[in-house]
Backbone and ligand atoms as CSV (ligand in chain L), in Angstrom:
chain,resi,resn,atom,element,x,y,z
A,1,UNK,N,N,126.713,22.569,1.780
A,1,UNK,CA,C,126.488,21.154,2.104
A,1,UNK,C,C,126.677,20.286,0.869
A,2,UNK,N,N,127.430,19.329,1.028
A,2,UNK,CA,C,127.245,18.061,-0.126
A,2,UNK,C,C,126.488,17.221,-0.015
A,3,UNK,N,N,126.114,16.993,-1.924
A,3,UNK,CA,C,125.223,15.992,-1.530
A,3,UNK,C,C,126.004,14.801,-2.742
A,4,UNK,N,N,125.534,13.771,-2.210
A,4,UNK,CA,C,126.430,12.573,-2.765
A,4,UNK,C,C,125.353,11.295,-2.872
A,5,UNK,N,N,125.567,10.947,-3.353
A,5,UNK,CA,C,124.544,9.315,-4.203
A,5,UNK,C,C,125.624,8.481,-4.902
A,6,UNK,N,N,125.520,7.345,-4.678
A,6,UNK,CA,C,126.234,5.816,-5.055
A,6,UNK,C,C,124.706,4.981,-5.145
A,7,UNK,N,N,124.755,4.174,-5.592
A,7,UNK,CA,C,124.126,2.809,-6.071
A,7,UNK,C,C,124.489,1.656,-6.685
A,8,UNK,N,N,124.248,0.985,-5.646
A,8,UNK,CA,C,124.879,-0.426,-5.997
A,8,UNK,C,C,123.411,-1.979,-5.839
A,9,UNK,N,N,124.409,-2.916,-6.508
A,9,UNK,CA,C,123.068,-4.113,-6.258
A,9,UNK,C,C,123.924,-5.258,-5.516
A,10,UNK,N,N,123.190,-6.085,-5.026
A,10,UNK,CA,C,123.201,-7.543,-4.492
A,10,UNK,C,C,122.652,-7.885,-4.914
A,11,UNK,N,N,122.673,-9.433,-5.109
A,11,UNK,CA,C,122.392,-10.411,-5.328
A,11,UNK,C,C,121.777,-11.936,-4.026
A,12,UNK,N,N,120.701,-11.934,-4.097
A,12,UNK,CA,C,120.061,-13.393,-2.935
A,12,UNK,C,C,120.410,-14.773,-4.144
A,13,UNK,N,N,120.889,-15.595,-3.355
A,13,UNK,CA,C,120.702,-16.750,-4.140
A,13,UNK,C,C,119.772,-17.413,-3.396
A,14,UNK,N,N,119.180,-17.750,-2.319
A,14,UNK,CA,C,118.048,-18.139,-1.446
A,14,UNK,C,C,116.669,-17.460,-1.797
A,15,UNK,N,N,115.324,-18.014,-1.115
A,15,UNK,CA,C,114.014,-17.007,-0.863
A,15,UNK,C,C,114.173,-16.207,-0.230
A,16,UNK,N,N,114.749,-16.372,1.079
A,16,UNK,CA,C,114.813,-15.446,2.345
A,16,UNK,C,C,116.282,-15.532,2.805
A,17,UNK,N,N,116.898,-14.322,2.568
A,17,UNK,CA,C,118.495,-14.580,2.481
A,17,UNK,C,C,118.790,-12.963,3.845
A,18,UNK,N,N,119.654,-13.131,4.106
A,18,UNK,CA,C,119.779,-11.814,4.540
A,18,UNK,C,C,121.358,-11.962,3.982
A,19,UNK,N,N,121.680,-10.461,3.601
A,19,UNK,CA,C,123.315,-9.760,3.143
A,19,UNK,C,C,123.551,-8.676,3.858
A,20,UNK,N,N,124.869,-8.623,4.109
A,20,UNK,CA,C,125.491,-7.667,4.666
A,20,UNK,C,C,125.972,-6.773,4.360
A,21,UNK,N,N,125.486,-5.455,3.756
A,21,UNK,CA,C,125.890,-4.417,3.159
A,21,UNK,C,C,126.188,-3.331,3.453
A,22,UNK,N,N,126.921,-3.566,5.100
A,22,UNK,CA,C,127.660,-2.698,5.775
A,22,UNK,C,C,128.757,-1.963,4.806
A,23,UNK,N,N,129.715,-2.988,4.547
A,23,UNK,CA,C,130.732,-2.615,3.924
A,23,UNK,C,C,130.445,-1.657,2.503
A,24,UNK,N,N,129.402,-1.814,1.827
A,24,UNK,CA,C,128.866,-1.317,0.512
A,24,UNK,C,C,128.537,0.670,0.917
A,25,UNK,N,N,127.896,0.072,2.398
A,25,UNK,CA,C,127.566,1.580,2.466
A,25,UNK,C,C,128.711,2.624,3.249
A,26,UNK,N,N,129.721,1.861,3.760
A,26,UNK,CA,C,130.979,2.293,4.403
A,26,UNK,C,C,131.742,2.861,3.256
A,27,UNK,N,N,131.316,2.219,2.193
A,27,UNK,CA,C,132.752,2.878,1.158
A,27,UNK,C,C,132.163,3.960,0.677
A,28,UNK,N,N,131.094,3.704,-0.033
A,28,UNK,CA,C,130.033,5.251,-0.350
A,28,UNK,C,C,130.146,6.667,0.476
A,29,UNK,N,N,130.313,5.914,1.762
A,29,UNK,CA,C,130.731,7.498,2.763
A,29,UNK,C,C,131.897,7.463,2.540
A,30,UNK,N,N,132.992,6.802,2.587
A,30,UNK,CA,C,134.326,7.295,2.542
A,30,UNK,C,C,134.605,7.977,1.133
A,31,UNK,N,N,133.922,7.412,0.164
A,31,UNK,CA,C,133.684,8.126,-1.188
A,31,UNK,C,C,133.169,9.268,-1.105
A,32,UNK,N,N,132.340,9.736,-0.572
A,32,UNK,CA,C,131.561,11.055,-0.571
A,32,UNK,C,C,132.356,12.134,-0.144
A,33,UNK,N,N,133.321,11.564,0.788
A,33,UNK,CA,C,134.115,12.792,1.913
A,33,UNK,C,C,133.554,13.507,2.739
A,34,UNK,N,N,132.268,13.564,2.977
A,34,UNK,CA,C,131.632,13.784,4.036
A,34,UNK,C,C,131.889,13.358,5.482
A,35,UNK,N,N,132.150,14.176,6.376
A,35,UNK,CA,C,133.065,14.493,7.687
A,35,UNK,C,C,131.789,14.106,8.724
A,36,UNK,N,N,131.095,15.052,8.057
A,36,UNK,CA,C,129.640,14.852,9.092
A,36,UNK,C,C,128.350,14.937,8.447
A,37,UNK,N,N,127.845,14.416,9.313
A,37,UNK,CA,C,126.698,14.509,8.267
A,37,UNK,C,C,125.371,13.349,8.538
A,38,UNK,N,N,124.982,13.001,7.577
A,38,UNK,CA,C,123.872,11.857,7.167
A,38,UNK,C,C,124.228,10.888,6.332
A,39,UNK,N,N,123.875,9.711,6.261
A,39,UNK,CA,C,123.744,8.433,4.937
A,39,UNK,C,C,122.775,7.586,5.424
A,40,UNK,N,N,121.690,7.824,4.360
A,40,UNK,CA,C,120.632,7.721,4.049
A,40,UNK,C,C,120.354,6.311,3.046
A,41,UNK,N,N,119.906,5.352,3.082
A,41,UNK,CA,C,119.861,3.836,2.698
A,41,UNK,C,C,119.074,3.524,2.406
A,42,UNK,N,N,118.333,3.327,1.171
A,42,UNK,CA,C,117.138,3.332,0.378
A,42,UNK,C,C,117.177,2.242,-0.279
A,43,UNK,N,N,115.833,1.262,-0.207
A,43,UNK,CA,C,115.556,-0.122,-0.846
A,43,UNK,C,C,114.693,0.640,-1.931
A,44,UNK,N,N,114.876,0.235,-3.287
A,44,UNK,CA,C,113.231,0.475,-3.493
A,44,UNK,C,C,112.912,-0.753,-4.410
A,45,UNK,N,N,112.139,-0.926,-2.780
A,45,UNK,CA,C,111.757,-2.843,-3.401
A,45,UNK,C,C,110.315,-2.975,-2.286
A,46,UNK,N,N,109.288,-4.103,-3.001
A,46,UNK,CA,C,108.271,-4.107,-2.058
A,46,UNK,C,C,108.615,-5.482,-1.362
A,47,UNK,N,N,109.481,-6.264,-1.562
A,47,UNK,CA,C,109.738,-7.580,-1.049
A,47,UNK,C,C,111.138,-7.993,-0.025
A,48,UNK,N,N,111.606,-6.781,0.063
A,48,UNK,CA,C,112.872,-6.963,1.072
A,48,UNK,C,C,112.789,-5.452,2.213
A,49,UNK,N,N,113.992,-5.877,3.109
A,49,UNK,CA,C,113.850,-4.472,4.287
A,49,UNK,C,C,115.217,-4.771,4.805
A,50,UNK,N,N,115.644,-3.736,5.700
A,50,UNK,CA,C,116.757,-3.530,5.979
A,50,UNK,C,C,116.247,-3.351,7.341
A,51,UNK,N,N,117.617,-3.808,8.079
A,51,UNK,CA,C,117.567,-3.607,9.594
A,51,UNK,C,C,119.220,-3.713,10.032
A,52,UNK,N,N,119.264,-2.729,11.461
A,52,UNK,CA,C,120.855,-3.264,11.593
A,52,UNK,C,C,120.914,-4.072,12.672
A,53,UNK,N,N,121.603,-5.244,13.058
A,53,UNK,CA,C,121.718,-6.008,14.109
A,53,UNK,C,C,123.337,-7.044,13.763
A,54,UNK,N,N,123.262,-7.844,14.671
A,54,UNK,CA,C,124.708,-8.853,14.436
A,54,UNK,C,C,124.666,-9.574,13.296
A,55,UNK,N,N,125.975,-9.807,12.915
A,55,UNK,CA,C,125.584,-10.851,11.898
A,55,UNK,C,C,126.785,-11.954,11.906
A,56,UNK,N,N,125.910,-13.101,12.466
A,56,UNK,CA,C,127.040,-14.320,12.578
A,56,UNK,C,C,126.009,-15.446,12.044
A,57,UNK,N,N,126.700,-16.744,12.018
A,57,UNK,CA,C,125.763,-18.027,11.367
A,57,UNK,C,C,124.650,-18.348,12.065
A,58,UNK,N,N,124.576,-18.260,13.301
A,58,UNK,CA,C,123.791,-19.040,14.213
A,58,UNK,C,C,122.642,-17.946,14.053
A,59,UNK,N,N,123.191,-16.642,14.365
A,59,UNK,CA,C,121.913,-15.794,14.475
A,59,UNK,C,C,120.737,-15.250,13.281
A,60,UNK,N,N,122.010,-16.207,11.926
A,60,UNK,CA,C,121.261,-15.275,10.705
A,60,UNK,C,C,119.878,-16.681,10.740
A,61,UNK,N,N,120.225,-17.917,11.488
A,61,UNK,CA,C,119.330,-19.023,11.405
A,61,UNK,C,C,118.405,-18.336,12.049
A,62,UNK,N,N,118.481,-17.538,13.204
A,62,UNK,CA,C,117.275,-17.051,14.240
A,62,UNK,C,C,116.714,-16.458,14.078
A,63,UNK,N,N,117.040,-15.486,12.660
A,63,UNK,CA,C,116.567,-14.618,12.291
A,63,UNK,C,C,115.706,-15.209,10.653
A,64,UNK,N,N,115.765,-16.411,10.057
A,64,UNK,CA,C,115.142,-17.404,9.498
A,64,UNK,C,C,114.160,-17.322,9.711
A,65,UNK,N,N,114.157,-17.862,11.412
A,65,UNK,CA,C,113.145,-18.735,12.183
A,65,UNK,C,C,112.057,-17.610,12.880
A,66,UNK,N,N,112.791,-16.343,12.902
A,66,UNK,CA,C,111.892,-15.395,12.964
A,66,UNK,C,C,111.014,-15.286,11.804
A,67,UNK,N,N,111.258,-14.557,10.652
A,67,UNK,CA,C,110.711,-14.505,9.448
A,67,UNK,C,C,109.622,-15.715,9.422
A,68,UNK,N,N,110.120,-17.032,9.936
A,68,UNK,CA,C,109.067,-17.979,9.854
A,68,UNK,C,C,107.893,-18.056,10.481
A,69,UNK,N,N,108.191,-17.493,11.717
A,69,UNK,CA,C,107.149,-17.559,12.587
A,69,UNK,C,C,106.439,-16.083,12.657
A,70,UNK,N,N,106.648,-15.030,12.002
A,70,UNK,CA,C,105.898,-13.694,11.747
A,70,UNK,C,C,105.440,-14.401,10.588
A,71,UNK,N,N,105.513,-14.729,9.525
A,71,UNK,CA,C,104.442,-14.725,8.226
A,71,UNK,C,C,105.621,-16.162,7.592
A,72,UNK,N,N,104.651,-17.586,7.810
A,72,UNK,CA,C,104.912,-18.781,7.109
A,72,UNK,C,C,104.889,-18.073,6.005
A,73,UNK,N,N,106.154,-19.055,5.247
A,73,UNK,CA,C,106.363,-18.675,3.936
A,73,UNK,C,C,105.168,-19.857,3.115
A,74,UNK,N,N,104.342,-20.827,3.827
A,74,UNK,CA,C,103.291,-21.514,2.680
A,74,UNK,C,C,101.845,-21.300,3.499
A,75,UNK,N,N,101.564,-19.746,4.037
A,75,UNK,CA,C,100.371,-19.352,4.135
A,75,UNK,C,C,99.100,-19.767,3.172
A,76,UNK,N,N,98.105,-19.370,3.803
A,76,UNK,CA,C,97.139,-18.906,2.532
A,76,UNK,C,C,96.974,-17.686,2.611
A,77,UNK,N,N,97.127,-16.535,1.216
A,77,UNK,CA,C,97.338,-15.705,1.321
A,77,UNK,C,C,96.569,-15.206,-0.157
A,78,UNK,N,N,95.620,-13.832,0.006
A,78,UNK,CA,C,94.615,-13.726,-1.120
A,78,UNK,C,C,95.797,-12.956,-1.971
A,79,UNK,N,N,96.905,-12.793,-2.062
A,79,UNK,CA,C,97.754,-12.197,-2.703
A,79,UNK,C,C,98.401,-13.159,-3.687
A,80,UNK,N,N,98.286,-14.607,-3.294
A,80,UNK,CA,C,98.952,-15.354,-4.080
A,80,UNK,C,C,98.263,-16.019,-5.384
A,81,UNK,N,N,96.772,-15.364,-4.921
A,81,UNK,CA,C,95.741,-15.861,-6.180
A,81,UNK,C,C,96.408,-15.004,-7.704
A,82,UNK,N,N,96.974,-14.033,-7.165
A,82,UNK,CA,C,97.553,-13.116,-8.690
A,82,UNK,C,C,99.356,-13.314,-8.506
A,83,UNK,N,N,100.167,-13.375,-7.735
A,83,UNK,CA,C,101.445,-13.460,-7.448
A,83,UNK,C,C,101.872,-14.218,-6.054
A,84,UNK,N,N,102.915,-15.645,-6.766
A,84,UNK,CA,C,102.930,-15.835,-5.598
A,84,UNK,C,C,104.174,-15.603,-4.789
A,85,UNK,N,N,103.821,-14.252,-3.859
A,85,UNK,CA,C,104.583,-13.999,-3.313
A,85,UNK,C,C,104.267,-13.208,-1.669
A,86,UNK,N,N,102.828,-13.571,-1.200
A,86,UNK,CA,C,102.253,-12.496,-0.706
A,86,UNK,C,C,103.398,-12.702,0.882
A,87,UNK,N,N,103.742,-13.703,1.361
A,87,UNK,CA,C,104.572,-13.346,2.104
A,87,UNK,C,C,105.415,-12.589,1.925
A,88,UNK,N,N,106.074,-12.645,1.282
A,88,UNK,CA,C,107.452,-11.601,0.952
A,88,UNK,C,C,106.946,-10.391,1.003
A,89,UNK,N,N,106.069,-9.866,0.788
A,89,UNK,CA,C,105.720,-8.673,0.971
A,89,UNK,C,C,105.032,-8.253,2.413
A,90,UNK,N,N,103.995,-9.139,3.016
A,90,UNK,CA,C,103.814,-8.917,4.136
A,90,UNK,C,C,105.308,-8.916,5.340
A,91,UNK,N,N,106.194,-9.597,4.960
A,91,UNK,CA,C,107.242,-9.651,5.698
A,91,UNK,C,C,107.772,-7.990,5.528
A,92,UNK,N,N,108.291,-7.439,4.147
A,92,UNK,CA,C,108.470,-6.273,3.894
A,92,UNK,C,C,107.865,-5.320,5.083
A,93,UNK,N,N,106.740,-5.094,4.625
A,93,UNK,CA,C,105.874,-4.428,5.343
A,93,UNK,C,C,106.400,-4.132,6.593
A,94,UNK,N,N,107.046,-5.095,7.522
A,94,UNK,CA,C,107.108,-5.035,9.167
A,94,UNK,C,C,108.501,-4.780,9.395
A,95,UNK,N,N,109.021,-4.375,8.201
A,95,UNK,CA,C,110.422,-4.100,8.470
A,95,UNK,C,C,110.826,-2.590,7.403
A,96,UNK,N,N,111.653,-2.072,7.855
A,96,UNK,CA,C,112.051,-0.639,7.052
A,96,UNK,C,C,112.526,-0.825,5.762
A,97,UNK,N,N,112.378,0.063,4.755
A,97,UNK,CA,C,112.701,0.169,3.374
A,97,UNK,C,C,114.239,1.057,3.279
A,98,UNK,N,N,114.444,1.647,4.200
A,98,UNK,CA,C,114.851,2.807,4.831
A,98,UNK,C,C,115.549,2.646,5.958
A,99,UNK,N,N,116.713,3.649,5.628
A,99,UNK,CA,C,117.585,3.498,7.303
A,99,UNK,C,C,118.683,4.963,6.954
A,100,UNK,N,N,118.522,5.337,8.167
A,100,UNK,CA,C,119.158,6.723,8.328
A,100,UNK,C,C,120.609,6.498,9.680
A,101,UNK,N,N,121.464,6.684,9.258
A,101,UNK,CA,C,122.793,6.782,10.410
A,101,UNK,C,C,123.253,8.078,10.174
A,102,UNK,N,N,123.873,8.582,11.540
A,102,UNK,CA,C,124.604,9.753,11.482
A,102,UNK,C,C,126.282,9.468,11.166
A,103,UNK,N,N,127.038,10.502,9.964
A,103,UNK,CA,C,128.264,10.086,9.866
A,103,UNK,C,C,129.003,11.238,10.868
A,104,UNK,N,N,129.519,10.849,11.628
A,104,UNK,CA,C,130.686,11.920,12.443
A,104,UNK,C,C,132.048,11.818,12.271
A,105,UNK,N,N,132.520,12.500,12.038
A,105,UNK,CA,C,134.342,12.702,11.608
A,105,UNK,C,C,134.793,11.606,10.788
A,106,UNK,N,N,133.985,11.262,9.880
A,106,UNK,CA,C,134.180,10.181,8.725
A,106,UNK,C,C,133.805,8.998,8.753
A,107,UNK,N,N,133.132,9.042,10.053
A,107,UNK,CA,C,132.420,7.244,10.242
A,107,UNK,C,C,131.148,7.120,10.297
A,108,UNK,N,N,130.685,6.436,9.909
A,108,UNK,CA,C,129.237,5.789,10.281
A,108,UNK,C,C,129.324,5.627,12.088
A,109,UNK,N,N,128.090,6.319,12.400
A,109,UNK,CA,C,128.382,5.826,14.115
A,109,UNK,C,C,127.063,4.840,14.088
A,110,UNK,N,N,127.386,3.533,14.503
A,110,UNK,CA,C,126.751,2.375,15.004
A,110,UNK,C,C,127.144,1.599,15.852
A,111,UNK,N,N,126.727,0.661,16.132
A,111,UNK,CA,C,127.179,0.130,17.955
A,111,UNK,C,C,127.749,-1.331,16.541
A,112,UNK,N,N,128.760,-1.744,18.043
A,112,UNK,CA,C,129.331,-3.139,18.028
A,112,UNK,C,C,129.205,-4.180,16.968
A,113,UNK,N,N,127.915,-4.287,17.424
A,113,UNK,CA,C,127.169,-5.406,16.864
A,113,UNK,C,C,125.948,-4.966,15.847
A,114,UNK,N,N,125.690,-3.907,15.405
A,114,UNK,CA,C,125.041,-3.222,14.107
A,114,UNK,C,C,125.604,-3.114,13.123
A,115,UNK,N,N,125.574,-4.590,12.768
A,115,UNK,CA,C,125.788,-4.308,11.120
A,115,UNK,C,C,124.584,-3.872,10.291
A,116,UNK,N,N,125.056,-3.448,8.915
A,116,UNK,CA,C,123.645,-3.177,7.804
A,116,UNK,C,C,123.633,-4.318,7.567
A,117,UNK,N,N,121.343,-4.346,7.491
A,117,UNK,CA,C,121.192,-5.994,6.793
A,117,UNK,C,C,120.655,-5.823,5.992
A,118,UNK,N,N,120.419,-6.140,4.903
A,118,UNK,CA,C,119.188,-6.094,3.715
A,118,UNK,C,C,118.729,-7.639,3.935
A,119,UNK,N,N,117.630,-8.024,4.109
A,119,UNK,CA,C,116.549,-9.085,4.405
A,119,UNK,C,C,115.979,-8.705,2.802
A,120,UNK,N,N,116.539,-10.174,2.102
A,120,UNK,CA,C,115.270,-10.565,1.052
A,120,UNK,C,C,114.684,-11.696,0.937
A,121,UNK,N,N,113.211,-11.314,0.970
A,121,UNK,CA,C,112.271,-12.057,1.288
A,121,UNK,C,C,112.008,-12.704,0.051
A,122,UNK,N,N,112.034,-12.241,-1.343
A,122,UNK,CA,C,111.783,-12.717,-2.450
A,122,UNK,C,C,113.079,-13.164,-3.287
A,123,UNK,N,N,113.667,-13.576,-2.753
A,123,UNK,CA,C,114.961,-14.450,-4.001
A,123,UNK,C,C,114.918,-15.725,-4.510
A,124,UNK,N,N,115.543,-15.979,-4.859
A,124,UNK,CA,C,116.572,-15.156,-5.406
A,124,UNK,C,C,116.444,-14.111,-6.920
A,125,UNK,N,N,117.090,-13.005,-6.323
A,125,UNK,CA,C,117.188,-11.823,-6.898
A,125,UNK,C,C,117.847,-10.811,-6.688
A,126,UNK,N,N,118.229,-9.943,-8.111
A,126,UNK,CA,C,119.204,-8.797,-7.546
A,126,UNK,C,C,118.682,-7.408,-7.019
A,127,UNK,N,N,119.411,-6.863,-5.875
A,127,UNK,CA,C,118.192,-5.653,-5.690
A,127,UNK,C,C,119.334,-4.735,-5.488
A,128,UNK,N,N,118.595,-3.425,-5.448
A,128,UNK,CA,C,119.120,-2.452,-5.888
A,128,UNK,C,C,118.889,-1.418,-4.638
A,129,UNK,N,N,120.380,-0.455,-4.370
A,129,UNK,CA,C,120.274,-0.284,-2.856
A,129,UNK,C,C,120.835,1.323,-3.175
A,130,UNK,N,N,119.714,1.876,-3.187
A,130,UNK,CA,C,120.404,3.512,-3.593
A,130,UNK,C,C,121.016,4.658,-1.704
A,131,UNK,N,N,122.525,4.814,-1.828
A,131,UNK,CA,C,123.049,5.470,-1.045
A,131,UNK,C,C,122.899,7.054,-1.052
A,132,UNK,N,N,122.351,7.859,-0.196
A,132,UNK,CA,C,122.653,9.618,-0.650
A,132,UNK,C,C,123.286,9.776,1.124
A,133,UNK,N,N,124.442,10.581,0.809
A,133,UNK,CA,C,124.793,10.985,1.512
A,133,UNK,C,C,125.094,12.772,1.911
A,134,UNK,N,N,124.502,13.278,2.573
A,134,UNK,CA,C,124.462,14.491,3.114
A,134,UNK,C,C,125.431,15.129,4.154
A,135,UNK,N,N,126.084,15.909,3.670
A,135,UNK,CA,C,126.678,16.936,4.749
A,135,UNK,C,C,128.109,17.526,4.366
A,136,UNK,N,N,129.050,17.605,5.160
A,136,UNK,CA,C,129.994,18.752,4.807
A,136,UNK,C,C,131.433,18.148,5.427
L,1,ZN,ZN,ZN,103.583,-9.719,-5.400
């Protein structure tokens, strides 16, 4: 079995930005040569999360307006007495750090409209998105 790791960063220029790092983790598998297998998508951050869904203008607003209405970004929050950031992290929290796809005969298998998202809640900032990919 192979095992394979890439790491790469983005960049948020916003607080709450979402990026699309489909393409980042598409090349990592085509890099790996792995036929079948696993790729495995690792944040290690306490203020952002990954999820896969569509990604067009209108919806990345809905997905804003979500974030807004799960945890206001000007709460009161006993987290902000030492950092203020306690939303960004409660947002974290309700979303994965982590994301696992199966690769089959050289592709990522995901539907249509599943792109990779990285959601950062704390920007702007660069974060760091470690790839391992598994299999043969
Ligand atoms: Zn904090």
């Amino acid at each position: 079995m192979k095992v394979f790791t890439r790491e790469f960063t983005v960049t948020s220029r916003g607080r709450r930005e979402v990026i699309n790092i489909t393409d980042y983790v598409e090349a990592a598998v085509r890099e790996s040569g792995v036929r079948n297998g696993l790729v495995l998508v690792f944040l290690p951050h306490a203020t952002a999360g990954l999820f896969a869904n569509e990604d067009e203008p209108r919806i990345r607003k809905d997905y804003e307006g979500l974030f807004e209405r799960l945890v206001p970004e000007n709460g009161d929050y006993e987290h902000n007495k030492i950092d203020n950031n306690a939303d960004a992290h409660l947002l974290a929290s309700l979303f994965k750090q982590f994301f696992v796809l199966p690769i089959i005969d050289g592709r990522i298998v995901r539907g249509t409209w599943q792109e990779i998202l990285l959601a950062d809640f704390d920007g702007p900032r660069t974060r760091r998105v470690v790839v391992l990919v598994l299999g043969e």
